[in-house]
C-alpha positions as CSV (number, residue, x, y, z in Angstrom):
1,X,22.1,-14.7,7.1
2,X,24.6,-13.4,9.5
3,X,23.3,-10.9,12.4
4,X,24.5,-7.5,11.3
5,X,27.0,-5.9,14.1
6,X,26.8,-2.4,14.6
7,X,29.0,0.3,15.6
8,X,27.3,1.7,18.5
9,X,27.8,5.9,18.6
10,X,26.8,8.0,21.3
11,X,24.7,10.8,19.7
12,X,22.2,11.4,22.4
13,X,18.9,10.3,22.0
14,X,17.2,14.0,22.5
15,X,19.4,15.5,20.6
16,X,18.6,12.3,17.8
17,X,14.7,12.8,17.9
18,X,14.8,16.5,18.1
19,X,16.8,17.6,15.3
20,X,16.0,17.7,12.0
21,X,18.9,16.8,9.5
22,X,17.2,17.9,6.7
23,X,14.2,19.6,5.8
24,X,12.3,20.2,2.7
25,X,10.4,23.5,2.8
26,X,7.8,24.2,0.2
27,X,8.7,21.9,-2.5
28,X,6.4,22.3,-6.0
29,X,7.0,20.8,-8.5
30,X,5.3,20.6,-11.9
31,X,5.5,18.0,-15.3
32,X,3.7,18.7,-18.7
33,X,0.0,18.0,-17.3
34,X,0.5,17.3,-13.4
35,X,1.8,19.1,-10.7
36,X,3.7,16.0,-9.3
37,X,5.0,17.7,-6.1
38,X,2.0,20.7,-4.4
39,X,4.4,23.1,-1.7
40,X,5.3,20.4,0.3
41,X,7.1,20.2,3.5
42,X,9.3,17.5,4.8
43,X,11.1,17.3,8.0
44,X,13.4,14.2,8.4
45,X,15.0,14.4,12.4
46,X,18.4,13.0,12.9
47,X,18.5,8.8,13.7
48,X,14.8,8.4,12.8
49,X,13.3,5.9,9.9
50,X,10.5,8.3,8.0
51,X,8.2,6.5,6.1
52,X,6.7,8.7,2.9
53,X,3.2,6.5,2.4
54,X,0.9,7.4,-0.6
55,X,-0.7,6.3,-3.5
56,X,0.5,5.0,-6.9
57,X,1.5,8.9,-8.6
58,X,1.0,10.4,-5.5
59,X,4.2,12.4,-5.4
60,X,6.7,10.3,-3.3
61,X,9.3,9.5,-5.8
62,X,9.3,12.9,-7.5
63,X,10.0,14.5,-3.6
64,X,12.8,12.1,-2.8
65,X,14.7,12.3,-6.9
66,X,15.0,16.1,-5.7
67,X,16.7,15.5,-2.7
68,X,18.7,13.3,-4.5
69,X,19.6,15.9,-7.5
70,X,17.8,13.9,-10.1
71,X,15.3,16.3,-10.6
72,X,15.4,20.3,-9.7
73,X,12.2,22.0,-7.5
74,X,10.4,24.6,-9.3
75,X,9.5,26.5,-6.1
76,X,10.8,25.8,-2.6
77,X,14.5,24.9,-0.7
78,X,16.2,22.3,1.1
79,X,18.5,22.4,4.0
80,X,20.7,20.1,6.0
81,X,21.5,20.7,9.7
82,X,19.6,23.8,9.2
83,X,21.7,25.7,6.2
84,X,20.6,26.2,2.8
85,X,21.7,23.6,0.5
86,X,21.9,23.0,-3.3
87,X,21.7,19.6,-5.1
88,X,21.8,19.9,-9.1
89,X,22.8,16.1,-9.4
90,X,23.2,12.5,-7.3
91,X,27.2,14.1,-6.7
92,X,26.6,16.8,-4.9
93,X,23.7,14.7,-2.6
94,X,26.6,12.0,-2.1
95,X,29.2,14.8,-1.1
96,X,26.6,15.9,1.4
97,X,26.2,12.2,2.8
98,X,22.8,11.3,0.8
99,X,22.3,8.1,-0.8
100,X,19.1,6.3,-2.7
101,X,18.2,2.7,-3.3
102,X,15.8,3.5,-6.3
103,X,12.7,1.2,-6.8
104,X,14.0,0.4,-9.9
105,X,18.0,-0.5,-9.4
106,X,20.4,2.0,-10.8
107,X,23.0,-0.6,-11.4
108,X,25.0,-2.0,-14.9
109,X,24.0,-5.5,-15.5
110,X,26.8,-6.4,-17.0
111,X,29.0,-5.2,-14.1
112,X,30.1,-7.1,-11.4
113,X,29.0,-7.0,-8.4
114,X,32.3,-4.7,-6.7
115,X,32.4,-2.2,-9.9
116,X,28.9,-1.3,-9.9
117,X,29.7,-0.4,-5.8
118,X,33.0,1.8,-7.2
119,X,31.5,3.1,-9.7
120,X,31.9,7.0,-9.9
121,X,34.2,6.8,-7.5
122,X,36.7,4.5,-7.8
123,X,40.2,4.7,-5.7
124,X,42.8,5.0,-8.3
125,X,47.0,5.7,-7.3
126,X,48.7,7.2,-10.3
127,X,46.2,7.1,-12.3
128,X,45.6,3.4,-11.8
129,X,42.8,1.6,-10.7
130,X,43.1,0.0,-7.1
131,X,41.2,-2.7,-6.8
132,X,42.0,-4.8,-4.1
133,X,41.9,-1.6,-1.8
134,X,38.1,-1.3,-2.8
135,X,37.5,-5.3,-2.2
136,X,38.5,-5.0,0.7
137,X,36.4,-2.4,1.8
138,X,33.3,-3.9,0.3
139,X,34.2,-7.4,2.1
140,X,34.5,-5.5,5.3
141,X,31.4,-3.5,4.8
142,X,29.3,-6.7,3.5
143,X,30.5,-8.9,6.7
144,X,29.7,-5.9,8.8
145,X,26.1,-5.1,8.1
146,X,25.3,-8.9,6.8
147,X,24.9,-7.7,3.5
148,X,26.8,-11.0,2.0
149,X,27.9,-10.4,-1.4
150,X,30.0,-11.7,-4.1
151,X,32.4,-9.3,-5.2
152,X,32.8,-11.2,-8.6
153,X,29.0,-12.1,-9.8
154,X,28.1,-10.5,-12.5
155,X,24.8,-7.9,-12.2
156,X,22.8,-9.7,-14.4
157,X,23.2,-13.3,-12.8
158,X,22.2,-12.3,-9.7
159,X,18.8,-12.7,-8.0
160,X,16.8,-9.1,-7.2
161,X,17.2,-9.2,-3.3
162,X,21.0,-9.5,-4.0
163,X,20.7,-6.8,-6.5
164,X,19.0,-4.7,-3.5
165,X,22.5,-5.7,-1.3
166,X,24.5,-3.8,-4.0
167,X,22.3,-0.5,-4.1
168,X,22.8,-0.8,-0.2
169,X,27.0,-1.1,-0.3
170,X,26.3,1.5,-2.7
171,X,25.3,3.9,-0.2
172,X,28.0,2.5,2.6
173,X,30.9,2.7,0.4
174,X,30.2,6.6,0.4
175,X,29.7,6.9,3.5
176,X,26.2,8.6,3.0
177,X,24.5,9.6,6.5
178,X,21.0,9.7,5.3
179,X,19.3,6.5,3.0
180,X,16.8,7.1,1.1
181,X,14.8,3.8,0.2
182,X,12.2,3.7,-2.6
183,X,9.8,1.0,-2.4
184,X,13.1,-0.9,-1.2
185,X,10.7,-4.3,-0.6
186,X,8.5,-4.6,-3.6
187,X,10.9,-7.0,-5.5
188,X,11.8,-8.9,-2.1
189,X,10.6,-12.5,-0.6
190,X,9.3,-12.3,2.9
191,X,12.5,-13.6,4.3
192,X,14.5,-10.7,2.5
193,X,12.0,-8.1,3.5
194,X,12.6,-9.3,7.7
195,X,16.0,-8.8,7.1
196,X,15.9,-5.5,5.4
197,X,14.1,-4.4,8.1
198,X,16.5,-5.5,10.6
199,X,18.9,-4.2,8.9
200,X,17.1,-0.8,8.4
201,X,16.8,-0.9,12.3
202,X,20.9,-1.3,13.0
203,X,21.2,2.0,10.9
204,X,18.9,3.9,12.8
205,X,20.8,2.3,16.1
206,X,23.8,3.4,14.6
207,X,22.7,6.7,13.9
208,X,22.0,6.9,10.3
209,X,18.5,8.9,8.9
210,X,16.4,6.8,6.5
211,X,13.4,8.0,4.3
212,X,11.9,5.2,3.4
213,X,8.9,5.1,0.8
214,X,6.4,1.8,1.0
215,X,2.9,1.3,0.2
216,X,2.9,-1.7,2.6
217,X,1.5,-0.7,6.4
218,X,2.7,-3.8,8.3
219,X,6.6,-2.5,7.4
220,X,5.5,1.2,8.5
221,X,3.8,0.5,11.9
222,X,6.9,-2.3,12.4
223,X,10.1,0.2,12.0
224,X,8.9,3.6,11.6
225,X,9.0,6.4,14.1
226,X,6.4,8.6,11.7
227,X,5.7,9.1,8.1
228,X,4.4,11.4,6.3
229,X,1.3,11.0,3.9
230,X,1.1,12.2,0.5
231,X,-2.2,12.9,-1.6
232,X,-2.5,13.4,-5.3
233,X,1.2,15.6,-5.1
234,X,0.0,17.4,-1.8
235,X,0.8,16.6,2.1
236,X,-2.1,15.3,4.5
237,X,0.1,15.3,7.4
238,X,2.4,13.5,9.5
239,X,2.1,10.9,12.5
240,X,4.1,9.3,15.1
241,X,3.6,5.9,14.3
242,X,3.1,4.6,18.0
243,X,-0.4,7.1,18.0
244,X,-1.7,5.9,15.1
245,X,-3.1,2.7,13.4
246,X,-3.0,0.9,9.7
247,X,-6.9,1.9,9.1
248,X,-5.7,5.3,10.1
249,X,-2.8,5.3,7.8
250,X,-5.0,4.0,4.7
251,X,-7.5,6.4,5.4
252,X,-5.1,9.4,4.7
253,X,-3.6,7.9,2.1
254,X,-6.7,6.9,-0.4
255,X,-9.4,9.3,1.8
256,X,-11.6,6.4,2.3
257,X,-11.7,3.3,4.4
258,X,-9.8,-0.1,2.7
259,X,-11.2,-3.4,3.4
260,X,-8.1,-5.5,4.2
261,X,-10.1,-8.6,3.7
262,X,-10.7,-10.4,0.5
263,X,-14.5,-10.7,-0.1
264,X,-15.2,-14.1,-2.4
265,X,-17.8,-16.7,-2.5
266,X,-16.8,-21.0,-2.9
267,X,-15.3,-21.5,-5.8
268,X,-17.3,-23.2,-8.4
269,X,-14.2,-25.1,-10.4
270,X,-15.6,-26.1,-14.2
271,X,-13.6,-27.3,-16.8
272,X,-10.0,-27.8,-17.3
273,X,-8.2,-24.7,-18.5
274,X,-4.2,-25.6,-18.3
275,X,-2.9,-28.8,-18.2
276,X,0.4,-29.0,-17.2
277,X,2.8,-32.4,-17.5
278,X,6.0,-33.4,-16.6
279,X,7.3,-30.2,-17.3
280,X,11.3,-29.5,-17.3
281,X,13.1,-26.4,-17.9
282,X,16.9,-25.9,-17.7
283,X,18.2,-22.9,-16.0
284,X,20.1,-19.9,-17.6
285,X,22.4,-19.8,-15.4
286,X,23.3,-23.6,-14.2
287,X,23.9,-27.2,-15.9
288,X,21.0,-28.4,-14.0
289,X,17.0,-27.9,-14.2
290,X,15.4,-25.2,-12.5
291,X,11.9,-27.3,-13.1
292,X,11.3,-30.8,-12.8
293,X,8.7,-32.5,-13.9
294,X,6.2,-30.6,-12.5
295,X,2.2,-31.6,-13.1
296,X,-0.8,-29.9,-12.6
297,X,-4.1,-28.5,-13.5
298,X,-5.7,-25.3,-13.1
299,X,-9.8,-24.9,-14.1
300,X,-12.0,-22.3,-14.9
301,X,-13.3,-21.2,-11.9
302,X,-10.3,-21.4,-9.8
303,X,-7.6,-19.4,-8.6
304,X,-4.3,-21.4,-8.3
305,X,-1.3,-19.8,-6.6
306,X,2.2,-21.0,-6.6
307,X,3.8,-19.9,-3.7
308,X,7.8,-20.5,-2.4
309,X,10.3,-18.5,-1.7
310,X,12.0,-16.6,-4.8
311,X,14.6,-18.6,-7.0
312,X,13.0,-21.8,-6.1
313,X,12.2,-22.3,-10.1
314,X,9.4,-19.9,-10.2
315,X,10.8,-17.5,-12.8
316,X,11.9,-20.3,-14.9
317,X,8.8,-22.2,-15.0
318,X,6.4,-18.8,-15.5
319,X,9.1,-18.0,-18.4
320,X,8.4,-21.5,-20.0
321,X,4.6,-21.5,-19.5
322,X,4.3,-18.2,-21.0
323,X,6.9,-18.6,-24.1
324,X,9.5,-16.1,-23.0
325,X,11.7,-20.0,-22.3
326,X,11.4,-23.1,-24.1
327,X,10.6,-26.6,-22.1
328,X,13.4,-29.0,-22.1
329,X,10.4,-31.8,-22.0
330,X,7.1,-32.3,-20.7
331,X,3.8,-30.8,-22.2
332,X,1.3,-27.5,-21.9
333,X,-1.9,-27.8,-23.0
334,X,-4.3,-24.7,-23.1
335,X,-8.0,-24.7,-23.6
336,X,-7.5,-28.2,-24.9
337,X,-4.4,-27.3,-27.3
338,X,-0.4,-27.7,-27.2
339,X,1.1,-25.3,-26.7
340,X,4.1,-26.1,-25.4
341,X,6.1,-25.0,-28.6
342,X,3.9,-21.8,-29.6
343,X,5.1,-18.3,-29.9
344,X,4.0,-15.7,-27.6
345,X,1.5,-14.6,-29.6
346,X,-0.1,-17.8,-30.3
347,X,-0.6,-18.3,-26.9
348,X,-2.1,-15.1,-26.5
349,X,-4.7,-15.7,-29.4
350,X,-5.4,-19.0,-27.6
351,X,-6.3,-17.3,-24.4
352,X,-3.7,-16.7,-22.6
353,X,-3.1,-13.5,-20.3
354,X,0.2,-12.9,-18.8
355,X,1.3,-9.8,-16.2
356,X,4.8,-10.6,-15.7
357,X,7.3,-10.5,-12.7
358,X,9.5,-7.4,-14.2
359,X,6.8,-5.0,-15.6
360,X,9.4,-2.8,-17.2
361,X,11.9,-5.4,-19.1
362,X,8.5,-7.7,-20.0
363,X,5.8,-5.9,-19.6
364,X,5.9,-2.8,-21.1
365,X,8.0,-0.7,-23.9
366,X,9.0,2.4,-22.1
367,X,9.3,4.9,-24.9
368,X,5.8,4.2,-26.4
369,X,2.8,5.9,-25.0
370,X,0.2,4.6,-22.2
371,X,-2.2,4.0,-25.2
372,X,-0.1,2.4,-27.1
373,X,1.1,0.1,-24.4
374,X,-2.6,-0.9,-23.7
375,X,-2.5,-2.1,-27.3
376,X,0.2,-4.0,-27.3
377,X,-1.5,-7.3,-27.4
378,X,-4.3,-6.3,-29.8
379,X,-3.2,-3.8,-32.5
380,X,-3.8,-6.3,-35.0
381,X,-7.7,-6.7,-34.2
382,X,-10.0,-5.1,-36.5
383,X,-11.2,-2.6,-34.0
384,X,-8.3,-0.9,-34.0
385,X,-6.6,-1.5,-37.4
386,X,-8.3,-1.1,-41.3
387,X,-6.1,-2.2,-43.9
388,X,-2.9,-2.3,-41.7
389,X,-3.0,1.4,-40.2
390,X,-4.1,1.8,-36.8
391,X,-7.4,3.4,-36.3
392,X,-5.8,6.3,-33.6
393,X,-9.5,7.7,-32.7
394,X,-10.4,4.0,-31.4
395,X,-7.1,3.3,-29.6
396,X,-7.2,6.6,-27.8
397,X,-11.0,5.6,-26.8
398,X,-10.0,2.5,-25.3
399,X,-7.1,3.6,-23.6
400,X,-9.1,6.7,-22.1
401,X,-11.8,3.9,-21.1
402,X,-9.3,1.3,-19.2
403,X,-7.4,4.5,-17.7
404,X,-10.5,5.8,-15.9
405,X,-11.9,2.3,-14.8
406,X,-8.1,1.2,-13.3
407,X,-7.3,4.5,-12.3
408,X,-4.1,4.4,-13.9
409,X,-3.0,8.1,-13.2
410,X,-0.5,10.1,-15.6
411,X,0.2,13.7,-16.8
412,X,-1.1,13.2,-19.9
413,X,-3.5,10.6,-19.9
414,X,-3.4,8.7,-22.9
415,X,0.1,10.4,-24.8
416,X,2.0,10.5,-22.0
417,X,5.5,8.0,-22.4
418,X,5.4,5.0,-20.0
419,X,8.6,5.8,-18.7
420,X,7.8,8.8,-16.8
421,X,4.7,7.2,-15.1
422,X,5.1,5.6,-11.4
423,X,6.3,2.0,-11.0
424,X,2.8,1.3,-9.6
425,X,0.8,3.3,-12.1
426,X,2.9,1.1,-15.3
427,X,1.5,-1.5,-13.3
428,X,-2.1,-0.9,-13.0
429,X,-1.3,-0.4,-16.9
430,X,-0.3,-3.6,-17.3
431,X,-3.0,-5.0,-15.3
432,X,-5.5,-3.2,-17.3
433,X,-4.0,-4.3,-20.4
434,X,-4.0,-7.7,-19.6
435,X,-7.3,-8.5,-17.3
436,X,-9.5,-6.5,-20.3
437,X,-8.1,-8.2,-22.9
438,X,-10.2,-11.8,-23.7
439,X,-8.7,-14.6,-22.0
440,X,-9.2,-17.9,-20.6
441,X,-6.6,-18.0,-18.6
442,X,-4.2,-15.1,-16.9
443,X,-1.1,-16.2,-15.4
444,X,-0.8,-13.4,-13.0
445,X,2.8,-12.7,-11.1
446,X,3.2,-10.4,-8.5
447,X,0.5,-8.6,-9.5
448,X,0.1,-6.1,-6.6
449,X,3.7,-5.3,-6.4
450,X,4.2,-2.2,-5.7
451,X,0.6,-0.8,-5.9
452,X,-0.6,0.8,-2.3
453,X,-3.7,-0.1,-0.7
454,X,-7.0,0.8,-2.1
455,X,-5.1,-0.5,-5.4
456,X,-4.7,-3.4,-4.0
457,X,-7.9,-3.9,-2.6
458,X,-9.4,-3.2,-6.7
459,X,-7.2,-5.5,-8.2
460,X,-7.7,-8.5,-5.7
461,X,-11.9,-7.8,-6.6
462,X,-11.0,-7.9,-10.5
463,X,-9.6,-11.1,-10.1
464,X,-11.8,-13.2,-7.6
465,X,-14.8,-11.5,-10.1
466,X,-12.3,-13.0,-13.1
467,X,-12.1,-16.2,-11.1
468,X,-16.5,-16.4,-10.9
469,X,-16.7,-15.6,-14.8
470,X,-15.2,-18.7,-14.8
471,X,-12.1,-17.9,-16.0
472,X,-9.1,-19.8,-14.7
473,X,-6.1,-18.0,-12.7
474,X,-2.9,-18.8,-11.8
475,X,-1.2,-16.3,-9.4
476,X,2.3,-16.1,-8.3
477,X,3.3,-14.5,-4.8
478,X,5.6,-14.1,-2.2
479,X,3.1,-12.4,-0.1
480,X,1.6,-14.9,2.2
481,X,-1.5,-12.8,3.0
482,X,-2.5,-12.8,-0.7
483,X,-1.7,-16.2,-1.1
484,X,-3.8,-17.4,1.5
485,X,-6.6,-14.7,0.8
486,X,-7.0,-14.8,-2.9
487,X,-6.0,-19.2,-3.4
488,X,-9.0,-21.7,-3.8
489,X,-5.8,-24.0,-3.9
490,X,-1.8,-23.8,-3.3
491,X,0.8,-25.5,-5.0
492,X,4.2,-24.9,-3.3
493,X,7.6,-25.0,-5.5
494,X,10.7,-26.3,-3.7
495,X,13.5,-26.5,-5.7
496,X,12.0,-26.5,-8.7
497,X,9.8,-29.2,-7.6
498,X,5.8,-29.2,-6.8
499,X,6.8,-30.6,-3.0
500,X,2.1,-29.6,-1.6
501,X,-0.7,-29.0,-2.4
502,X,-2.6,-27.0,0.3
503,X,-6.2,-26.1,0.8
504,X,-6.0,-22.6,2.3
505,X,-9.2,-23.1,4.6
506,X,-7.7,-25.3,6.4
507,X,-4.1,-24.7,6.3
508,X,-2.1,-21.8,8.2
509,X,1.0,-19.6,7.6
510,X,3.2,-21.5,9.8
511,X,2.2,-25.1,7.8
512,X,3.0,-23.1,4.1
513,X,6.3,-21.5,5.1
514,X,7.8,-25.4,6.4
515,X,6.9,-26.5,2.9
516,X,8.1,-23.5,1.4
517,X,11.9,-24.1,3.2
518,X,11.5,-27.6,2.4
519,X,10.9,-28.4,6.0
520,X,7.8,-30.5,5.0
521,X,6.3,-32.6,2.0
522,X,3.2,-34.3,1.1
523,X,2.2,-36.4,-1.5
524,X,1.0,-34.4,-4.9
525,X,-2.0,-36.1,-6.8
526,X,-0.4,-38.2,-9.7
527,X,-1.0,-37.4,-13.2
């Protein structure tokens, strides 16, 4: 990727660090159930990076939709360069130079690429559309700030980190001043985070204001200047980030110590669980296989990651292992049957777990409840169904139960609609769901995305305890440290190929990202 360039502006450093461009005084703000945001106060000073850290439903994305207009604070103000200001809606925080890349992308799949940028404010002569005008611009923006783009790809064809690139133009085309970023690297491979971050640091250079929301303490202590900690909707305080440290950071965030390390005995491998061979799958989106011929096993007992970076045939291969794609050839055999042409469900009934890569277009149904989404794979079992109605008393009882043990946190507990919960509350749903419910195997894919730190440190327990009930796992992720924490063995995909097999005990970082480019091969065992 190109180096970004810059327009350098002379704005004064002490003026930069000493004022405050906006300010959030005393913001409260209350759903059915929870009071989201508890008379906090938010000082953002001009050419700074602010990171907002918290936990999962903590408050963070409820403060920054209100300086963005989306929602309206109950009790409280806002003001930029020290006056008063209003925001009812995302238009009147654009026409004061405020832009958001939300966690989950704002954008029209079936848009290109340059009308989702225009959109809402399109340059028009006569009442005509000028096109060209605003292709230009976007080129020029794109080529300054290394955001490559294709003006003409469609929404939907594109991979997430380009998605990202849009939601960024987004915010140049407008000429917004201060960037708000919402959990801007959960969806991104390593690669795409380092340059998001670089890219992050030429704004602040250039004298632009970021807020930018993350539940990941590497990307805080490496380009913010301080951040601010939310608890359960209330402040704990802010920090410089150069007098602090991570343990520090994770201690005001969850009020107790994290271990960063994975605790796990040697793996005890038993039987074979999946049996994958010679599977092919064609890509949506070229004439040409996304997968080939990949082989392997994975046993109970084990924990099996696939690492690579994102688009290297990943998606396509989960898609096909699960059932949401069918195989072009090859066979999947689980627990000892085919299943290579079973429904979803079958595979399910045969054992098979599955938290997917996009919680919200696969994982969940957003207008049904939290208990009903903890259901979704087992509404037909006799304990919670007599004579085809659904036994509400029971479902309620289990939802309450997998709520409280995966602290899955929401205004109304067990009623409350999936689609107002945090990204990383739906996912500790979703893992809930999925680890609780009886399997053999659970394909698991990004399963800590977007969950903060003492999450993270629960989930990574359930599944090395999954891993010594001798259930097999197979984890996808694109970050390194979980791969090499959480793998008894790693398969690396290149190009839709299996191109190693790596034992993390004796490998390092440096070895798994040369076969992750493709730098570097070994021979895979023969099946």
């Amino acid at each position: 990727m190109k180096k970004p360039v810059f327009p350098v502006h002379d704005i004064g450093m002490a003026v930069a660090m000493e004022d405050y461009i906006i300010e959030m005084l005393n913001i409260t703000k209350e759903f059915p159930g929870v009071v989201a945001n508890d008379n906090i106060t938010l000082r953002l000073k001009r050419g700074e990076i602010h990171a907002l850290l918290g936990e999962n439903g903590a408050g963070k994305s409820t403060l920054m939709s209100i300086l963005f207009g989306l929602y309206q604070a109950d009790k409280g103000e806002i003001r930029k360069n020290g006056e008063v200001v209003r925001i009812n809606n995302p238009n009147d925080a654009n026409n004061l130079g405020i832009g958001m890349v939300h966690q989950h992308f704002k954008l029209v799949e079936i848009f290109t690429v340059l009308e989702n940028i225009i959109l809402g404010v399109e340059p028009a002569k006569a009442g005509f559309l000028q096109k060209s005008k605003a292709r230009e611009r976007v080129l020029k923006l794109s080529e300054q700030y290394g955001l490559k783009v294709d003006p003409d790809a469609v929404i939907e064809k594109i991979s997430v980190g380009m998605q990202q690139r849009v939601e960024i133009l987004k915010m140049l085309y407008r000429d917004n001043e201060i960037l708000i970023f919402d959990e801007p690297t959960a969806v991104l491979t390593p690669q795409e985070i380092d340059e998001l971050m670089e890219i992050m640091r030429g704004f602040k250079r250039e004298g632009k204001s970021i807020l930018f929301i993350t539940h990941k303490l590497n990307e805080i202590m490496a380009v913010a200047d301080r951040c601010t900690v939310l608890r359960k909707g209330k402040c704990v305080g802010t920090v410089d980030i150069d007098k602090t440290s991570k343990e520090e950071l994770s201690r005001m965030m969850v009020g107790r110590a994290v271990s960063f390390r994975v605790e796990k005995k040697e793996a005890e491998p038993g039987d074979v669980v999946l049996s994958v061979r010679n599977v092919t799958v064609l890509s949506k989106t070229h004439k040409k296989y996304a997968v080939k011929d990949v082989s392997f096993d994975v046993r109970a007992g084990e924990i099996v990651c696939i690492a690579g970076i994102d688009g290297n045939g990943q998606t396509e291969f989960i898609s096909a292992l699960t059932g949401l794609e069918k195989i072009s050839s090859g066979k999947i055999t689980l627990c000892g049957v085919d299943i290579s042409k079973a429904s979803i469900r079958k595979r399910s009934k045969a054992g098979m777990s599955h938290i997917p890569e996009d919680r919200q277009k696969y994982g969940l149904v957003l207008d049904y409840t939290l208990e009903e989404n903890l259901v979704l794979q087992r509404y037909w079992q006799l304990e919670f169904q007599k004579n085809g109605f659904i036994k509400s008393n029971a479902v309620r009882s289990y939802a309450g139960k997998l709520i409280k043990q995966y602290d899955v946190r929401s205004g109304q507990g067990p009623i409350t609609v999936v689609r107002s919960m945090s990204g990383g509350n739906q996912q500790k749903a979703i893992v809930a769901r999925e680890m609780d419910k009886k399997h053999e195997l659970l394909v698991a894919v990004q399963p800590t995305r977007g969950l903060d730190v003492g999450a993270i440190e629960y989930i990574h327990k359930q599944l090395v305890a999954g891993r010594d009930a001798q259930k097999a796992v197979l984890l996808v992720s694109f970050e390194l440290d979980e791969v090499m924490d959480l793998s008894d063995r790693i398969l690396v995909m290149y190009e839709g190929e299996i191109v190693g097999e790596l034992d993390p005990k004796t490998t390092t970082v440096q070895e798994l990202g040369l076969y992750m480019s493709g730098a570097k091969r070994s021979t895979v065992k023969e099946f």
